[in-house]
Phi, psi and omega in degrees: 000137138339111170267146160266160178314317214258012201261313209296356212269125164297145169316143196038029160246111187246133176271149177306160204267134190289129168306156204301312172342312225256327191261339169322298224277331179293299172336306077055295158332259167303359189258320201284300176302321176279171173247324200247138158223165135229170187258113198252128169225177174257129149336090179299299152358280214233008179048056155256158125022055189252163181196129182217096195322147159208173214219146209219166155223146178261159184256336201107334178242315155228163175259148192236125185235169195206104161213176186328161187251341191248023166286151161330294176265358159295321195254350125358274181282347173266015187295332182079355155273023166075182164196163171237130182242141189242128163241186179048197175258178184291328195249064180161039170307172160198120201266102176240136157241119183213176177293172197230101168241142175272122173231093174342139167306327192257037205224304166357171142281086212332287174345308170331300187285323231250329151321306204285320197291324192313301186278348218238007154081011154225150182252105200271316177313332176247060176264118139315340160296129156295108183248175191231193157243135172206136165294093149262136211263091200315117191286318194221133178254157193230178184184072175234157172261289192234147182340320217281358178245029146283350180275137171081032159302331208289129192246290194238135166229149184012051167080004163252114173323128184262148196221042170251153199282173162291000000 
């Protein structure tokens, strides 16, 4: 991960809080630069709870993610009970939730696939395993630094970029 200036901030030193504009274009930002997230999904078996670093690539519109099919969180994300995936750092989060489609590996678009190996240095195709692909389609993006963002985290609501000032 990147560090940033604000990572770099002595305790209790807090920066004014960003206009809504300023945390899009970071979001924006951060989602086109990282690789790795992670991901909370529920068991479906006992409905606890799981979390798992995965490797992602964004499209601009969504993220394509890729694991074992018959793993926790693979069958998670096919529960069709949604997911929440986490970037950045704690003090420079960033919070997605969205829908879930399952796309068989070899279903894929190849080109797609041939991105996902590309940016994120594994190939689920040459896998001895099953793995699946998954679309997550953001409903809501969440975006704060410091207690003082929590009012307006709200980025993206019901798939649309917010795009009024605070």
């Amino acid at each position: 991960m990147t560090t940033t200036e604000d990572e770099c901030r002595p305790a209790g030193s807090v920066a004014p809080p960003r206009a809504t504009a300023e945390r899009v274009r970071d979001t924006q930002g951060l989602l086109s630069r990282e690789v790795d997230c992670w991901v909370a999904t529920a068991d479906p078996v006992t409905g606890a709870p799981h979390l798992v670093p995965l490797s992602f690539v964004w499209d601009g519109s969504s993220i394509l993610l890729a694991t074992g099919e018959r793993s926790i969180a693979g069958r998670g994300l096919a529960s069709g009970t949604g997911v929440r995936i986490g970037l950045g750092a704690t003090r420079d989060v960033v919070m997605v939730d969205g829908s879930v489609e399952v796309i068989p590996t070899g279903e894929l678009d190849p080109a797609e696939a041939d991105r996902f190996a590309e940016r994120t240095g594994f190939d689920p195709r040459q896998t001895g395993s099953t793995y699946l692909f998954f679309r997550v389609v953001p409903t809501r993006i969440q975006a704060w630094r410091e207690e003082n963002e929590l009012r307006g985290r709200d980025v993206l609501v019901a798939g649309r970029w917010v795009h009024a000032e605070d």
